[in-house]
Each structure stands twice: as structure tokens, then as C-alpha cells.
C-alpha positions as CSV (number, residue, x, y, z in Angstrom):
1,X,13.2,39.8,-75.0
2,X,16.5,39.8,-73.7
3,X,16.7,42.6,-71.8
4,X,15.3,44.4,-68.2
5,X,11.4,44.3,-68.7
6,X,8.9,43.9,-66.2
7,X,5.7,45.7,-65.1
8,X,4.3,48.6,-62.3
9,X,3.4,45.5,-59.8
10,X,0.7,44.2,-58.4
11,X,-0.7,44.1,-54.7
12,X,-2.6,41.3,-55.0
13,X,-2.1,37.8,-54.0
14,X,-0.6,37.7,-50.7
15,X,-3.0,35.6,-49.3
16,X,-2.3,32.5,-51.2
17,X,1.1,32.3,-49.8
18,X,0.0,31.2,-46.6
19,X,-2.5,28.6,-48.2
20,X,-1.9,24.9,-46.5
21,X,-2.6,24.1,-50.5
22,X,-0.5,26.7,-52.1
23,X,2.3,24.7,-53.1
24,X,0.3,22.3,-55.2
25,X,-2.0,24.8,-56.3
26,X,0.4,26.9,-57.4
27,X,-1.2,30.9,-58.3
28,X,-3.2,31.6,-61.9
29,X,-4.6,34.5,-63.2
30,X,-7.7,34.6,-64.2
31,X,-8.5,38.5,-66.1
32,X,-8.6,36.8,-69.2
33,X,-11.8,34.2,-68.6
34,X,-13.6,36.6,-66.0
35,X,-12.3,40.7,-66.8
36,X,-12.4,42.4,-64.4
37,X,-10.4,45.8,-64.4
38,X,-9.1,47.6,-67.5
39,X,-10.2,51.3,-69.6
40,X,-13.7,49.3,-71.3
41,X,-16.0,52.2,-69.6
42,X,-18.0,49.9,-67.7
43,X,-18.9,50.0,-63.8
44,X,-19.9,46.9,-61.7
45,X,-22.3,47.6,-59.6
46,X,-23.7,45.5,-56.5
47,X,-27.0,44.2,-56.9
48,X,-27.2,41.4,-54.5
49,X,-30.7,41.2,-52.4
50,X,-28.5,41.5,-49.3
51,X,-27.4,44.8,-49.5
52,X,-29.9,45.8,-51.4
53,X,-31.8,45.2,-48.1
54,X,-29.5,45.7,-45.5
55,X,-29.4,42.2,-44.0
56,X,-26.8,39.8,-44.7
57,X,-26.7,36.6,-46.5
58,X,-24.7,33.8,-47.5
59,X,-23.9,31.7,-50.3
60,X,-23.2,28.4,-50.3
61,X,-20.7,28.1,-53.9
62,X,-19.1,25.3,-55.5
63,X,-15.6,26.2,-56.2
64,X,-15.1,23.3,-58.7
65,X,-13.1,20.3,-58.7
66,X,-9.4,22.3,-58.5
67,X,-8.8,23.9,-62.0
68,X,-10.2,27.5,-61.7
69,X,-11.6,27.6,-65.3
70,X,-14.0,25.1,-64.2
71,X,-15.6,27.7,-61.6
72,X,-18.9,29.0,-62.4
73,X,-19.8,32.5,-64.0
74,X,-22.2,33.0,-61.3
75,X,-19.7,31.5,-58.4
76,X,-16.9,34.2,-59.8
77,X,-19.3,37.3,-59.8
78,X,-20.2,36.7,-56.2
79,X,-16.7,35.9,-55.2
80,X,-15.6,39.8,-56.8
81,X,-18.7,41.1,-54.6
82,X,-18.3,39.4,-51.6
83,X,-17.5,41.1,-48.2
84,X,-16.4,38.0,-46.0
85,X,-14.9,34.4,-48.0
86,X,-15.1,32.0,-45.6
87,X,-12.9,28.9,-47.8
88,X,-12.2,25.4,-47.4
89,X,-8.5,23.5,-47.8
90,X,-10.2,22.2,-51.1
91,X,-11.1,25.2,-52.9
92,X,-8.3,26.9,-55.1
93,X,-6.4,29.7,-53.2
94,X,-6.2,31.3,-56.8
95,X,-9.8,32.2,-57.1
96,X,-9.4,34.4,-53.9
97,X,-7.6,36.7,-56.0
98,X,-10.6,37.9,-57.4
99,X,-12.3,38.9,-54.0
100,X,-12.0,42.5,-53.4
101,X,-9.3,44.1,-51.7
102,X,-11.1,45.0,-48.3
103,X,-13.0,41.8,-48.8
104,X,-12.6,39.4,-45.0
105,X,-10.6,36.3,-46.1
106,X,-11.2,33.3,-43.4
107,X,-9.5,30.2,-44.0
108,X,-11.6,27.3,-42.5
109,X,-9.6,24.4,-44.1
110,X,-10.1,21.0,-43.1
111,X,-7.6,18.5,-43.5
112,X,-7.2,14.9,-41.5
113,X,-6.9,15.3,-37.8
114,X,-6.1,19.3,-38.4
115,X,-9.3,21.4,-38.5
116,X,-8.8,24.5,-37.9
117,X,-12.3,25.4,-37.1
118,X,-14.9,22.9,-35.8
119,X,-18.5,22.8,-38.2
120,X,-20.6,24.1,-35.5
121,X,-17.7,26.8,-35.3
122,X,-18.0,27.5,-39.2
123,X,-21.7,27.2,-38.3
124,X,-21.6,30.3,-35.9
125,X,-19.0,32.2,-38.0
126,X,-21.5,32.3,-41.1
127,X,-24.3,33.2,-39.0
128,X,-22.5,36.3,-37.1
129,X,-21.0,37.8,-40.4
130,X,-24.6,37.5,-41.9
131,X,-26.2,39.2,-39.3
132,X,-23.5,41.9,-39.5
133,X,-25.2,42.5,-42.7
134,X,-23.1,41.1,-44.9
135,X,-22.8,39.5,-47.9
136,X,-21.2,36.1,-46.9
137,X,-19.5,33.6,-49.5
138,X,-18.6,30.4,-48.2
139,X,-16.5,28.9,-50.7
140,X,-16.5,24.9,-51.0
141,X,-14.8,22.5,-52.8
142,X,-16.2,20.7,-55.7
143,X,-20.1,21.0,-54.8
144,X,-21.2,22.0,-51.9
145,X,-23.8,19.5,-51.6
146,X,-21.6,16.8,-52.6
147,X,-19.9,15.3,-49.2
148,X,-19.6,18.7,-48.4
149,X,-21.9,19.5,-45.5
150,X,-23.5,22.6,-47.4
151,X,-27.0,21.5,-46.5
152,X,-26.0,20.9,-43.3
153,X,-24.6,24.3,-43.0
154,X,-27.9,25.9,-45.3
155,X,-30.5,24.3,-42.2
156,X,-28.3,25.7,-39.9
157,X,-28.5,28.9,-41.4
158,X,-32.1,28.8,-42.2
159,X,-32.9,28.0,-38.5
160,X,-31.1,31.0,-37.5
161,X,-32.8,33.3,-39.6
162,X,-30.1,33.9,-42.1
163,X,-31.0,33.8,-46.2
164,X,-29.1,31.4,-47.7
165,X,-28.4,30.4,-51.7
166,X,-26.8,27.4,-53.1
167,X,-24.6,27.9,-56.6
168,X,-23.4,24.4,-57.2
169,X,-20.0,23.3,-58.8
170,X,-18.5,21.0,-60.6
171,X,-17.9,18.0,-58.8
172,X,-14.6,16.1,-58.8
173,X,-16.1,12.5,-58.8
174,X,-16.8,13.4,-63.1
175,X,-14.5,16.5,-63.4
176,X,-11.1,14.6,-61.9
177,X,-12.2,11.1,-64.4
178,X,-12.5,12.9,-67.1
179,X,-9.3,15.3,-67.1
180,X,-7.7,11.5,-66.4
181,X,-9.3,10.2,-69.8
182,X,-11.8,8.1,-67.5
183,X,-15.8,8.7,-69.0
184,X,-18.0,7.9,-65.6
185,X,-20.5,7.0,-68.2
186,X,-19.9,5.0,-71.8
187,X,-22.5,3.6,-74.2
188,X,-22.8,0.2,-74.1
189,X,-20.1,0.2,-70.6
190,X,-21.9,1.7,-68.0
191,X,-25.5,3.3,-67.6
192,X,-25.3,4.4,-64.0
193,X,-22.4,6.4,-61.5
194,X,-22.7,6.3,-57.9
195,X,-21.1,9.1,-55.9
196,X,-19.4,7.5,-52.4
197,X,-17.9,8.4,-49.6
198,X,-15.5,6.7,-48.5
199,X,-15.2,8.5,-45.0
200,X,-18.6,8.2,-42.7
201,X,-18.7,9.8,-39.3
202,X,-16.4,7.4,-36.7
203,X,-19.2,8.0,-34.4
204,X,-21.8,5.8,-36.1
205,X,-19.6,2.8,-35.5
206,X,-21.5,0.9,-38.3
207,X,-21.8,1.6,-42.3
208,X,-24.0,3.1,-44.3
209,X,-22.5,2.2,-47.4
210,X,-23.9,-0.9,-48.8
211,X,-21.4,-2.7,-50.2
212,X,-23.5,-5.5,-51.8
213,X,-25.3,-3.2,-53.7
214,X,-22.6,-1.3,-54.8
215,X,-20.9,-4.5,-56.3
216,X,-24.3,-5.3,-57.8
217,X,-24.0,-1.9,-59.7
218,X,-20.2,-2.4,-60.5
219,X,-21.0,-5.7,-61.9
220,X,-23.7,-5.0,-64.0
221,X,-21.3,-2.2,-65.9
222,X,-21.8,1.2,-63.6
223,X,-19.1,3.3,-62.2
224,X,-18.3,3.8,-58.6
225,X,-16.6,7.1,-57.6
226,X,-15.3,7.3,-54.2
227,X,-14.7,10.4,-52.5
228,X,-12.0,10.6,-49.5
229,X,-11.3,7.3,-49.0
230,X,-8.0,6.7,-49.7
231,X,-6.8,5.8,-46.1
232,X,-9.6,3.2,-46.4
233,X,-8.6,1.9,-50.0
234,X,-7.8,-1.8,-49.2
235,X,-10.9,-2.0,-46.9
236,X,-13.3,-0.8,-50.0
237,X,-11.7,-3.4,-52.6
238,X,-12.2,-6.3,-49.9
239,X,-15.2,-5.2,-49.4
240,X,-16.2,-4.9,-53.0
241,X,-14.6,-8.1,-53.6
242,X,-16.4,-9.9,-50.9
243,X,-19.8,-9.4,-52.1
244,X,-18.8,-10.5,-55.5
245,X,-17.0,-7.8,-57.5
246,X,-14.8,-9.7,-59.7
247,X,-10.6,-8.8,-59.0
248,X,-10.1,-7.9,-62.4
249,X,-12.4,-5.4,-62.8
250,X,-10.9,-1.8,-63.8
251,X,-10.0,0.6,-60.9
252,X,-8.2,3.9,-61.0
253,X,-6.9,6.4,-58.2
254,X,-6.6,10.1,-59.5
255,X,-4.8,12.6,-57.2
256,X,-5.3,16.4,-57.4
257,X,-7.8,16.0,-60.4
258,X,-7.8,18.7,-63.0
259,X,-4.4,19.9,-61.6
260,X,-1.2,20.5,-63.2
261,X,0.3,18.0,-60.7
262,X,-2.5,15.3,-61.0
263,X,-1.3,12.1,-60.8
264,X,-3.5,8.8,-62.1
265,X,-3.3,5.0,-61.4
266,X,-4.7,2.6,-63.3
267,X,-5.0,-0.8,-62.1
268,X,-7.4,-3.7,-61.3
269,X,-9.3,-4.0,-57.8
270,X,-7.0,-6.5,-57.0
271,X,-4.1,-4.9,-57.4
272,X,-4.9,-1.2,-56.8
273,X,-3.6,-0.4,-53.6
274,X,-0.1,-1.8,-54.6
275,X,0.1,0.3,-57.3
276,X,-1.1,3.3,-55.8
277,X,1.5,2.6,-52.6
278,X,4.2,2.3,-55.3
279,X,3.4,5.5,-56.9
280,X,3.2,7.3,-53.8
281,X,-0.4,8.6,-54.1
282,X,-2.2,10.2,-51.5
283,X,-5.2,12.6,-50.9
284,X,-7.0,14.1,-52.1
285,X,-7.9,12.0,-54.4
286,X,-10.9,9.9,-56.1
287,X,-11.4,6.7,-56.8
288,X,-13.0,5.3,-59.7
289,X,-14.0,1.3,-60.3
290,X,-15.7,-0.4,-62.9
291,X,-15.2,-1.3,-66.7
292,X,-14.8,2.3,-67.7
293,X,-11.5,2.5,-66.9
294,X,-10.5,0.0,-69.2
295,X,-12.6,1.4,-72.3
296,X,-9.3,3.8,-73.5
297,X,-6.5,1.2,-74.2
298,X,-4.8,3.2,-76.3
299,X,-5.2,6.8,-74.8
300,X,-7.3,8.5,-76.9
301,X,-9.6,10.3,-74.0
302,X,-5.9,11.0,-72.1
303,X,-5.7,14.8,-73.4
304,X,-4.9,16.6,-70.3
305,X,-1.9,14.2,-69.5
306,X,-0.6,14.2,-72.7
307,X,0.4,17.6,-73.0
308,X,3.7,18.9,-73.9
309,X,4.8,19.9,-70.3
310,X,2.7,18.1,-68.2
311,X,4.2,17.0,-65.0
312,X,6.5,19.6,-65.3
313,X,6.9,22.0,-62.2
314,X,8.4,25.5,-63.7
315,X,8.9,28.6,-61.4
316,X,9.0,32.0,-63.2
317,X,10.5,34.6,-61.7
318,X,8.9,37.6,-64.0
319,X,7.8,40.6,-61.8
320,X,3.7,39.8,-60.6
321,X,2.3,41.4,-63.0
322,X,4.2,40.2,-66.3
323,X,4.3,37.0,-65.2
324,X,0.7,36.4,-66.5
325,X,1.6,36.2,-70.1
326,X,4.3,33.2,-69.6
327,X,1.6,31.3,-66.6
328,X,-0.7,31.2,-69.0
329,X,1.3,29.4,-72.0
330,X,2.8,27.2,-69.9
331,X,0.0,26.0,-68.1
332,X,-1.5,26.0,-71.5
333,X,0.9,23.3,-71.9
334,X,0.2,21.2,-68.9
335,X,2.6,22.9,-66.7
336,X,2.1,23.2,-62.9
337,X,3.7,26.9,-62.7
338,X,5.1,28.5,-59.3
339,X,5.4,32.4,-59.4
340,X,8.6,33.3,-58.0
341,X,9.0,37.3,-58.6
342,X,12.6,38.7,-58.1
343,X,11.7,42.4,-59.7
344,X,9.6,44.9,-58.4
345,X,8.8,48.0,-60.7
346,X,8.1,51.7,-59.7
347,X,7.9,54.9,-61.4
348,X,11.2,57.1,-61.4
349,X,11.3,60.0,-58.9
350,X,13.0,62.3,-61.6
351,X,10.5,63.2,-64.1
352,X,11.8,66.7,-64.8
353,X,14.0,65.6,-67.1
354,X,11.7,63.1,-69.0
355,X,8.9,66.1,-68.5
356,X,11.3,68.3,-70.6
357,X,11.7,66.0,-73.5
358,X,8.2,65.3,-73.9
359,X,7.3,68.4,-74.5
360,X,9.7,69.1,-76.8
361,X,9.3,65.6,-78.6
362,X,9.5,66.9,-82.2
363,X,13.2,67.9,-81.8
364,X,13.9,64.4,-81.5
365,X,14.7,62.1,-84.6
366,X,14.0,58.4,-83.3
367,X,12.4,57.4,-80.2
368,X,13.6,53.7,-78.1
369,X,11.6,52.0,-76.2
370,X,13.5,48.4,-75.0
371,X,10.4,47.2,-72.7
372,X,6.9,47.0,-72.1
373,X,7.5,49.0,-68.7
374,X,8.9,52.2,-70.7
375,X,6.0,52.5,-72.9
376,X,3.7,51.9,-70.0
377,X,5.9,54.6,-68.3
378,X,6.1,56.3,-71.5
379,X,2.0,56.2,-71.9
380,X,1.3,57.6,-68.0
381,X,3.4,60.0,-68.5
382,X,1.8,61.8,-71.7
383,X,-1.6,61.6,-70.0
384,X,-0.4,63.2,-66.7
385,X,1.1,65.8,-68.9
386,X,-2.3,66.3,-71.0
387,X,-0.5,64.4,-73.7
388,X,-1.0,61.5,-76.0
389,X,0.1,59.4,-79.1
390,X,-0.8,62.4,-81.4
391,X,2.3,64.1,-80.2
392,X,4.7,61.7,-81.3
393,X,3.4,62.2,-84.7
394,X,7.0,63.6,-86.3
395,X,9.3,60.5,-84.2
396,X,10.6,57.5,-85.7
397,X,9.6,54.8,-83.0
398,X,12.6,51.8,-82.3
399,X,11.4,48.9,-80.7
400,X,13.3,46.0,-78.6
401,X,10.7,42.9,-78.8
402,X,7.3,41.9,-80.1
403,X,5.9,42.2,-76.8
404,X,7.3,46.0,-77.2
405,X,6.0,46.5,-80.4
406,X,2.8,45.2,-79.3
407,X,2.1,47.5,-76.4
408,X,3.0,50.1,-78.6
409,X,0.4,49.0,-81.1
410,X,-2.0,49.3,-78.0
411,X,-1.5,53.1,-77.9
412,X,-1.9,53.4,-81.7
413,X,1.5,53.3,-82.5
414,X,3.4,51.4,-85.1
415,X,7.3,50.6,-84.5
416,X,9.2,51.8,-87.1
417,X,12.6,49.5,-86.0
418,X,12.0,45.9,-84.1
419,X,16.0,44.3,-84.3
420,X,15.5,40.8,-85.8
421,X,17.1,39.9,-82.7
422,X,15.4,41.1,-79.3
423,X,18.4,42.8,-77.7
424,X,20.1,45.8,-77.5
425,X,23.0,44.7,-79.8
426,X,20.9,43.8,-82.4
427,X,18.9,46.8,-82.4
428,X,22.4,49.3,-82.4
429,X,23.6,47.4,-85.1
430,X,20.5,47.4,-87.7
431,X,19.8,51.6,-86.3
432,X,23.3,52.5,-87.7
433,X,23.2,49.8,-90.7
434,X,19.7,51.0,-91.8
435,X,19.1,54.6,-91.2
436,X,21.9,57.4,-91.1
437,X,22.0,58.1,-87.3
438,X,25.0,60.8,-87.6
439,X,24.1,64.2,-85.8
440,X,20.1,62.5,-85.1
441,X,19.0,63.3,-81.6
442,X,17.6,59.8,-80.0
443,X,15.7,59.7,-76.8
444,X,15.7,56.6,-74.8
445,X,13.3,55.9,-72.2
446,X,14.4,52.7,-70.2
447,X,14.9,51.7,-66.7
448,X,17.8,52.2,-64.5
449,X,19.5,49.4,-64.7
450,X,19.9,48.9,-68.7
451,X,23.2,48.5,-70.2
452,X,24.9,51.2,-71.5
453,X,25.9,49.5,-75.0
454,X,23.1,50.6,-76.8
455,X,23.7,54.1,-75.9
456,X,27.5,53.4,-76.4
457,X,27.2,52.2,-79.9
458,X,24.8,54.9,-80.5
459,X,27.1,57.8,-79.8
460,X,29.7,55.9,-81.4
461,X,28.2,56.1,-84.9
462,X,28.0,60.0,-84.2
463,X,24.0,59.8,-82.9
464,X,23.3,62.5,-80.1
465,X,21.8,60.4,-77.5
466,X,19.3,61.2,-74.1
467,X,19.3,58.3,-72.3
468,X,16.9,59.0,-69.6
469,X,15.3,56.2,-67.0
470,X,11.7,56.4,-66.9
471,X,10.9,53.2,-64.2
472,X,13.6,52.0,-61.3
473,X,13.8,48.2,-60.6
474,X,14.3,46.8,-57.0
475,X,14.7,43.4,-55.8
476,X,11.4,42.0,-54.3
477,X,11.1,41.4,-50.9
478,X,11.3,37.9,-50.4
479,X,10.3,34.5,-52.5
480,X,6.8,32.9,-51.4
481,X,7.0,30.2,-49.1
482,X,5.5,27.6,-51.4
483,X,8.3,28.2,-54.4
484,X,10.6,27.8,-51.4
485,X,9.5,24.6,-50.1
486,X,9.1,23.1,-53.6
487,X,13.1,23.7,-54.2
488,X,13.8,22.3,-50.6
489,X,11.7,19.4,-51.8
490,X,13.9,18.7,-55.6
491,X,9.8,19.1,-56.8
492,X,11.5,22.1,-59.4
493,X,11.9,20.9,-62.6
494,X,12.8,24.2,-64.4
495,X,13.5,27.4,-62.9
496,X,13.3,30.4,-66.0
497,X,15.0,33.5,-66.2
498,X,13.7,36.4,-68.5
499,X,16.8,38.8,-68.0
500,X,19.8,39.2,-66.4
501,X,17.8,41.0,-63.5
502,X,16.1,38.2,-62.5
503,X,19.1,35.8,-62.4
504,X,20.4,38.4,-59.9
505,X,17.7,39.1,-57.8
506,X,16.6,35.4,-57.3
507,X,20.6,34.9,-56.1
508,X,20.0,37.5,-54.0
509,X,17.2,36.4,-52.4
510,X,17.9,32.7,-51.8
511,X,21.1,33.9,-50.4
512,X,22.8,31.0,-48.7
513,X,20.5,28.8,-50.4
514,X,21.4,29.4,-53.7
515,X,22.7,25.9,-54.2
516,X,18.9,25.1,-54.3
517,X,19.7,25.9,-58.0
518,X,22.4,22.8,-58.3
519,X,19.6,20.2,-59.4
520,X,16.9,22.6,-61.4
521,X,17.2,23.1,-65.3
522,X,17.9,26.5,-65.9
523,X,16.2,28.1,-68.7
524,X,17.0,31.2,-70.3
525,X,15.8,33.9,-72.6
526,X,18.5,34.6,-74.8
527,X,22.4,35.0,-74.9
528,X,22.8,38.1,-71.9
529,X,20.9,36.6,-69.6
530,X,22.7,33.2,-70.2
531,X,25.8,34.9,-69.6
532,X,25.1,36.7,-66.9
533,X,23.9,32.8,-65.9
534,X,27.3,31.8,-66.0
535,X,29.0,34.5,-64.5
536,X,27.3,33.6,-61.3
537,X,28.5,30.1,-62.0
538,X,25.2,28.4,-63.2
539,X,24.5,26.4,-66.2
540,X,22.4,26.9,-68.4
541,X,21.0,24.0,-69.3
542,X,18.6,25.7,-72.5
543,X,18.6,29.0,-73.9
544,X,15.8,30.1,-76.3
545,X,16.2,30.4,-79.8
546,X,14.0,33.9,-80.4
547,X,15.0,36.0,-77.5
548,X,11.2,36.2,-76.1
549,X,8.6,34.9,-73.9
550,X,7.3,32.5,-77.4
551,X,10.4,31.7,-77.8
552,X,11.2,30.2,-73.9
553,X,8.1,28.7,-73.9
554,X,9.1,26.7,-77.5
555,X,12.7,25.9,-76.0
556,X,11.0,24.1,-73.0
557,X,8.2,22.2,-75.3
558,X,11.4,21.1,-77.4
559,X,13.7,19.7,-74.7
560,X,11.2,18.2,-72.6
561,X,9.8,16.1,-75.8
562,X,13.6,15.5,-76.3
563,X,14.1,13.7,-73.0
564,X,11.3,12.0,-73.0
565,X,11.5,10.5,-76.5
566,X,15.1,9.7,-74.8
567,X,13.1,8.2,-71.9
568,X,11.1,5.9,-74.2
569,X,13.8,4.7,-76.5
570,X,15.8,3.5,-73.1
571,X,12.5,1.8,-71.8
């Protein structure tokens, strides 16, 4: 819809923005797999043993191998009822948005050479927040007994008297393989997968790892996965090699598995670590050797890198809480998507006015809506005023946008009007051609910033118009640090715009770095926002063909398979 439309906000997600991860990860939603609020009549209530006891306890959960769909049913009920999250580097930031808000968030990340807690520290943290009583998730990568010190971390516990449970996770040694079109295990290719790592304690000063038997396996058809080993990549093919693995056998490195920005190299073990130095790939990542990686020549098993925008690195700049809708078809798609959002939305100050009206709703003849904010406003409103949808029984309803329409719908209400074309011109034009509008009284409900044209054209064509503002838009605060350093870093591919308020607000708030914008595709909405694209001197480099969030989402599936058929044709 081109036009002002955004939402009442949303409080969450702050936390992410300081994530080490954050800009790779980049922020998802997750109401739809795992609801959470909404008007379905139900309570949650807390039935964990700790509190029903009064002593604490912690859990030990898998948080998956990266994409939060994969998380567990059981993992994301005890994330929502947790009091303290105690998180690893490797677990996605995204799932903390599900903790509760006076939930303790404790980042205990560990990357190379930069821990930010020592184990025995961790060790001692889980321990004293247990025996606060509390109920204590400590949130690990992929599995937590998978190279992840959980049963180190569960003795620990157990010696100190604390309860512990495990919920295990996906693990990204099959998870990361498989999004790469890699099976670990194939009929007649290999019967067995051994789980590596490829980084033992520097204190032992001799390997565990037996290499001879791991070549032994890899010979004989199995699949070798190794975990965190990628500053030791040459050392494991010579190694390999030495004890009799063929050079030609398959190998592959996949970075940030089940990730929008995963990355895959396939190669031989002779070649591997050129081929991963040329790409650029670093951890985390796994690696995977054996004939399996050679069993899809063709790319049949390649689904999650074969989607329409994969690779692609969009930022949306939709207020918080709209920006859900567009995430979740773009990532749909493959996308990695960075949340960017330039509008916040609150509630007008002046409701006398709009008070007035309500009540005397039947003296109206038509009704506009140009948003999904006004008929949220719109819907608050009658219920504060011990109204509802009955009451607008005897009004014509007009309608800018499905999405309109549709939230409409949600109150029990059909839109009389919807313009063919989703902005204010459109709908002015088929009002006047369409229904005799001379002498009709028409209350608008919209926000403070919308153009006066519909109004304009309204009174014009002798209508007797209330234009009233029922929700005020401000600029946000400030852009998140990781959509910041992904500009500075030319890793944007598209930035999108869904009015003209967000092409303004996002100017505003890169101020002197606006020319961040220079080398990102610009994509916008419909014709005002593109103009008020060019006004500020940008280019618009697509512009969607239906002026709504379906049709944005088509423009970029249809010029990204553009260039890339363009790509392929010059290759």
C-alpha cells in the first residue's frame, strides 16, 4: 500500500542489537510457529518442578543448528518461562525474543581468543542463579551435548546440588549438510557418520582424534563431519590423506548452516582448502568429507540455496511491529533480512474529536480507513468507548489496500470500496466515479502525516469531509547497529521502502551517512513513494507493480531472477 501505514510498536528486541552475531543472524519473528500473545482466551501458566518447589533448576537446551524453526517445542516453552537465559555466541539472538520481559538475559558467548566468561565462570553463574531459586535456561548451540560442554556443565551442577535437565537440539553436523543438499547418510554411499572435532584442548599436547580410523571409515563410504576446525583445515586433509584417504574424495565446507547467509564449498580433499580460501569462508562452519558430497551432481537435494532470493541481504525499514509480514515472505524466499525501522507509531493525544464522531457514526455516509494503524486505532477506540463493529452497521466502509481490507475483515467487517490501485488517488477517483459523493458526510480516520489529496479531491466533488488523525508517526530513535555495519560493509543488497515516511525517516537517521544508500538497490512500493525517492535524489532502481507488501516482495523475486539469468548467459 502506497501510503503511511505502520503499527502501535513493539518493545521487544533490544537485546539482539548488541549480539556479537546479530548482523548475520539478522532478527525473525517467531508468533506464527510458537503463539504466544493474542485475544484466544487462553492463560500460560508455570508448571515447572522448580517453582513448583521453590528451588531452582537449570536446563541444559539445544538451540539448533542457526535457523529458529528448527528449535524444539519443548526448548521454546522453557525459553517463554524462563527467569535467567544464560546464551552462547552460537545460539540465535532471535529466539531471545521469546523470553519474558523481566526475564535475566546473560550473554556468555564464546568466540576464538574472546571469551567473555571462563567455563568454570559459567559453571558458578548457573549454580548461583539456581540456588536463587530460579528457573535457569542455559541456551547452547546446536546440542548441548554435542562439542558443547553440557555434560560437563550437568556434573558440575549435579555436584553442587542443583537439578538439572537436558532438552537436546538439532545438531549442525546433519542440520547444516542437509540445508546444503549434502545427505550425511545415502543408501548404497555411506552407512555410518562420525561427529569430530576439529578443536581438542591445546593443553593435551597430543590427539585424540584417530586419524587412521577415521580414513578407514571415509574410505569404506561413511561421512566425516567436523566441527570447529576450520583454522586446522589443511592439517585434517594431510592428515586424512596420510593414512590413506584418497585426494579425490568429496569434501565440502558449509558456513552459517541453515542461515540466510550460508555459504557452501564443494571440492575434493585435495583441493579444499584452496577453494574455501578463495571463497573467503570462515567459521563457524562444518566440514563434511566423503562420497556423499558427490551423490547430487545435478542439484536436486540443493533446495535451500536455490531459492528465489537467496543470498540476498534486504533491510526493511517497516515500523517493528509491521515488519513481520514482509520478514516472513522474504525469508520465505531465502532472504537474509535486516530490520531497519524508521517509524514509530503512537496513539493521538486528541481523541475528543474522534470521541465525538464515533458516537454519532450514523450521520456519516462513508467511512475511510487508508491503513492497518487506523483500523487498529479505529478498533481500540470503539472498545474503550463501550463500542464495537455493530455500530458501524448504517456506514459505507472505503478501504486503501488488501492488508486494510483484511484487518477490517478481522473485526467483522467487509470494505465496501478497495481502489484497484492502493493509493489515495486511486481511491478519490473510483469514490467520485462510483458512488454520488455530493453533500455525503465522509469521516477519515488516518494518521498525521497523510496527504491532503484525498480529502482535496473529496471536497472538490462537493463531499463534506472530517478528516481527523487517529495515530501520530515519529521518526525512530536510531537504526540498530548491525543494519549499520552491514551498509558500512557494501553487505546490502536491497534496502525497501513501504511509503514515503520511511524514505524520510531512514535519511534522517543516517544523516551524514546517507550516501551509504549510493551502492544499495532501492526498492519501492508504488509510484509516491518512488517519487518522494527521487525528490531526495535517489534512484529507484524497482518499483512494485501492485502497490503492496505481495507486490514488493514479486518485484524483488522478478529482478533478482532477471540478473541472474543475465549472470548466467555472460558466464
Amino acid at each position: 500500500m502506497d501510503d503511511h501505514h505502520g503499527s502501535m510498536g513493539d518493545h521487544r528486541g533490544m537485546i539482539i542489537h548488541d549480539h556479537p552475531c546479530a548482523a548475520y543472524w539478522g532478527v525473525r519473528r517467531l508468533w506464527p510457529l510458537f503463539p504466544l500473545h493474542g485475544n484466544c482466551g487462553i492463560t500460560l501458566r508455570v508448571t515447572d518442578a522448580s517453582r513448583q518447589s521453590g528451588t531452582g533448576r537449570v536446563y541444559l537446551v539445544g538451540a539448533g543448528p542457526g535457523d529458529p524453526e528448527l528449535v524444539t517445542l519443548r526448548a521454546m516453552r522453557l525459553i517463554r518461562q524462563a527467569d535467567v537465559i544464560v546464551f552462547d555466541a552460537l545460539a540465535n539472538p532471535v529466539l531471545l525474543d521469546e523470553a519474558r520481559p523481566t526475564a535475566e538475559l546473560i550473554d556468555v558467548g564464546k568466540r576464538a581468543k574472546a571469551h567473555k566468561l571462563s567455563q568454570e565462570q559459567i559453571n558458578d553463574l548457573l549454580a548461583d542463579r539456581a540456588a536463587e531459586g530460579k528457573m535457569v535456561v542455559r541456551l547452547k548451540g546446536g546440542d548441548p551435548y554435542v562439542f558443547g560442554r553440557g555434560s560437563e556443565e550437568a556434573i558440575y551442577l549435579h555436584g553442587r546440588g542443583v537439578a538439572v535437565e537436558v532438552v537436546p537440539g538439532v545438531t549442525s553436523a546433519i542440520a547444516a549438510p542437509a540445508y546444503a543438499g549434502i545427505p550425511v547418510t545415502h543408501r548404497g554411499v555411506a552407512t555410518t557418520v562420525t561427529l569430530v572435532t576439529g578443536h581438542e584442548d591445546p593443553t593435551k599436547g597430543v590427539t585424540q582424534v584417530d586419524y587412521q580410523a577415521l580414513a578407514k571409515l571415509a574410505i569404506q563410504g561413511g561421512t566425516l563431519c567436523f566441527y570447529m576446525g576450520m583454522s586446522r583445515l589443511q592439517t585434517i586433509a594431510d592428515e586424512l590423506y596420510r593414512h590413506g584417504l584418497p585426494l579425490e574424495t568429496g569434501a565440502a565446507v558449509i558456513q552459517w548452516g541453515t542461515m540466510p547467509s550460508q555459504r557452501t564449498v564443494r571440492a575434493t580433499l585435495a583441493d579444499l582448502q584452496e577453494k574455501v580460501d578463495a571463497a573467503g569462508l570462515r567459521a563457524p562452519a562444518i566440514i563434511v568429507i566423503g562420497p556423499v558430497v558427490a551423490v547430487d551432481p545435478d542439484g536436486a537435494l540443493r533446495w535451500f540455496e536455490q531459492r528465489p532470493l537467496f543470498g540476498q541481504t534486504i533491510v526493511i525499514t517497516r515500523t517493528r511491529h509491521q515488519a513481520s509480514e514482509l520478514r516472513t515472505a522474504l525469508e520465505s524466499l531465502g532472504a537474509q533480512v535486516l530490520e531497519a525501522p524508521t517509524i514509530e507509531i503512537l496513539p493521538t493525544q486528541e481523541w475528543g474529536p474522534i470521541d465525538a464522531s464515533l458516537r454519532q457514526i450514523g450521520q456519516y455516509d462513508w467511512l475511510v480507513l487508508t491503513s492497518t494503524n487506523g483500523v487498529a486505532g479505529l478498533r481500540e477506540r470503539l472498545y474503550a468507548l463501550g463500542m464495537d463493529a455493530r455500530h458501524l452497521a448504517g456506514v459505507k466502509i472505503a478501504a486503501i489496500g488488501d492488508a486494510t481490507a483484511r484487518a477490517l475483515s478481522a473485526m467483522g467487517l467487509r470494505a465496501d470500496l478497495v481502489p484497484t490501485q492502493f493509493v489515495a488517488e486511486s481511491l478519490a477517483a473510483e469514490l467520485i466515479a462510483r458512488h454520488e459523493v455530493r453533500g455525503k458526510k465522509v469521516l477519515m480516520l488516518r494518521a498525521d502525516i497523510a496527504r491532503p489529496v484525498l480529502r482535496e479531491r473529496l471536497v472538490e466533488a462537493g463531499a463534506i469531509v472530517e478528516d481527523l488523525c487517529i495515530y501520530v508517526t515519529r521518526t525512530a530513535r536510531s537504526l540498530p547497529e548491525p543494519v549499520l555495519e552491514a551498509l558500512r560493509e557494501s553487505r546490502v543488497d536491497w534496502v525497501t521502502f513501504t511509503s514515503s515516511s520511511t524514505v524520510r525517516n531512514l535519511l534522517e537517521m543516517l544523516g551524514h551517512e546517507r550516501r551509504l544508500l549510493a551502492n544499495v538497490k532501492l526498492a519501492s512500493i508504488g509510484p509516491i513513494t518512488s517519487q518522494t525517492l527521487r525528490e531526495a535524489g535517489l534512484s529507484v532502481y524497482v518499483e512494485a507493480q501492485r502497490y503492496n507488501i505481495d507486490g514488493l516482495v514479486q518485484a524483488l523475486v522478478d529482478t533478482t531472477a532477471r540478473a541472474r539469468e543475465t549472470t548466467h548467459a555472460g558466464s
